[in-house]
N, C-alpha and C positions, 0 to 999 in steps of 0.2 A: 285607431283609424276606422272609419265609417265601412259600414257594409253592406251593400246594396239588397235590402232584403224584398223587394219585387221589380219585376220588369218595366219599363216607361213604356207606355204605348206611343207608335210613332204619330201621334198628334200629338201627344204632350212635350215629345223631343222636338217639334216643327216647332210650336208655341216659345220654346226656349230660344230656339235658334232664329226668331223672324229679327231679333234687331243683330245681329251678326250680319251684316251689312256693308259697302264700301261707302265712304263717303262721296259724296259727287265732286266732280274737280271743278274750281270755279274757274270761267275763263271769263277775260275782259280783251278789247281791241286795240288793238296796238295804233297809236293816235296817227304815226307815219305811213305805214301800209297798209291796215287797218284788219291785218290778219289775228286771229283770234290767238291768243297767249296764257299762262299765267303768272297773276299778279307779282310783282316784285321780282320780277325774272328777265333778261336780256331778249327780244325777239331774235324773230330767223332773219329778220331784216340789219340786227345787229345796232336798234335803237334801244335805249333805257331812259328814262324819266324827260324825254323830249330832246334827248341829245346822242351823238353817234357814239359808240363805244368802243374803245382799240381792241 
């Protein structure tokens, strides 16, 4: 097993961690109320793909 034989300076451990990151949520508008949602998901309005859903 590897052994840490000098200390990271914390710039070098920023540098590692800049793409440790969340991804952004895509949102798109829901065609009936036109409240913002995401894709491929039921809205609050309770439409999906142009039609009501039980």
């Amino acid at each position: 097993m590897a052994v840490q034989q000098r200390r990271n300076s914390k710039t070098r451990k920023a540098k590692r961690r800049t793409h440790y990151k969340l991804p952004q949520v895509t949102l798109v508008k829901c065609p009936s109320c036109g409240e913002f949602k995401q894709p491929h998901r039921v809205c609050e309005c309770g439409h999906y793909e142009g039609r009501k859903s039980a």
